[in-house]
N, C-alpha and C positions, 0 to 999 in steps of 0.2 A: 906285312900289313902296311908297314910307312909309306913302299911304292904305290900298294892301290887309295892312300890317304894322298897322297901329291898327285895322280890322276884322278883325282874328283874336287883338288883343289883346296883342301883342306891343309893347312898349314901344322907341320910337326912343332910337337911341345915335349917341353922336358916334365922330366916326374914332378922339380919344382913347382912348373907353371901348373899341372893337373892339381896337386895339397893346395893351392892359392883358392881352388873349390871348395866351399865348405858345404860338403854332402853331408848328411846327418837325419837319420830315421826318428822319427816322432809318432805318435796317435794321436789320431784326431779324436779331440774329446769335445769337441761343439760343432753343428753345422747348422748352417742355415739356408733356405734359397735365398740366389741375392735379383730378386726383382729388379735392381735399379741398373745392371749391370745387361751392355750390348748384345751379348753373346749368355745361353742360356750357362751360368754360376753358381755355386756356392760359395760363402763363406765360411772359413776354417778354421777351428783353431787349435794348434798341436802342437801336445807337448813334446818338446823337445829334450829334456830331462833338464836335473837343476841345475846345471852349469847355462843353460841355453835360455829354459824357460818354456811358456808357453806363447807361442806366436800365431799371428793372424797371415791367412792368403785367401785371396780369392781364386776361385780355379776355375775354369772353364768346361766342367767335366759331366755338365747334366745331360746332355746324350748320353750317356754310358749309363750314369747312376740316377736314377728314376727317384729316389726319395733321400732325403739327411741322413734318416735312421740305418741306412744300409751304410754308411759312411763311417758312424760311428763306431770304434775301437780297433778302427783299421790302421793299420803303422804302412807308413809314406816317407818315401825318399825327398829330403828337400835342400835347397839353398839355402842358407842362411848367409852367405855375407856380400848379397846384392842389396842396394841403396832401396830405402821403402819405395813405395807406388801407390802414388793416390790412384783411387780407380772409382769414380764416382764418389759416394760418401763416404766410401772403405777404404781403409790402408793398408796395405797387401806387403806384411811384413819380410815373407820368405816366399819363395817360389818351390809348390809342390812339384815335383816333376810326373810327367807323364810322356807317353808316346800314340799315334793313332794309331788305329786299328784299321783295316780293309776298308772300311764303312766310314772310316773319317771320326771316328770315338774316340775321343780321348780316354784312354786308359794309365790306370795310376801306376806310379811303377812302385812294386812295394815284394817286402824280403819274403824268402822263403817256409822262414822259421822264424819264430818269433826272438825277437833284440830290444836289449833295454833303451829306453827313450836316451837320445842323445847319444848312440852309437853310430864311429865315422863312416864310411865308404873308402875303404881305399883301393 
């Protein structure tokens, strides 16, 4: 894997630098549409468990997800120790991660079986 990671350019990292990630599974326990945001959004906010908390993101994922209520008590992979982001009125605490789909959708990435809020990724 390393060689086809240097023929695409992508620079090798140690385990160190991958843990510098703070990956960490949360549920969304609030959404909203964000009207005021360029690209059609939600905002988010997931618990993280009590070491973390509950944090705010906005995500870019209404292509995918047609309504909030389908959002709600879904557990989502996120960043937590990237610097906030204002995003219009909103401050976009953590980054949910997603990847797109054939169609250009953002889909969420999120675990297979259920994990307590505030569970790492390693």
């Amino acid at each position: 894997m390393s060689e086809q990671a240097k023929e695409q350019g992508m620079p090798l990292i140690s385990w160190d630098d991958f843990m510098k990630v703070g990956l960490y599974f949360g549920t969304i326990v609030k959404a909203e549409f964000f009207a005021e945001a360029r690209k059609p959004s939600y905002k988010l906010w997931i618990d993280l468990g009590p070491e973390i908390g509950v944090k705010k993101s906005s995500s870019q994922i209404a292509k995918q997800y047609k309504t909030a209520e389908e959002l709600l008590g879904k557990q989502v992979l996120c960043v937590v120790n990237f610097p906030n982001k204002q995003i219009g009125p909103f401050i976009s605490e953590v980054l949910t991660t997603g990847a797109d789909d054939a169609e250009g959708k953002t889909v969420l990435v999120v675990p297979e079986g259920k994990l307590p809020n505030g569970a790492r990724l390693y």
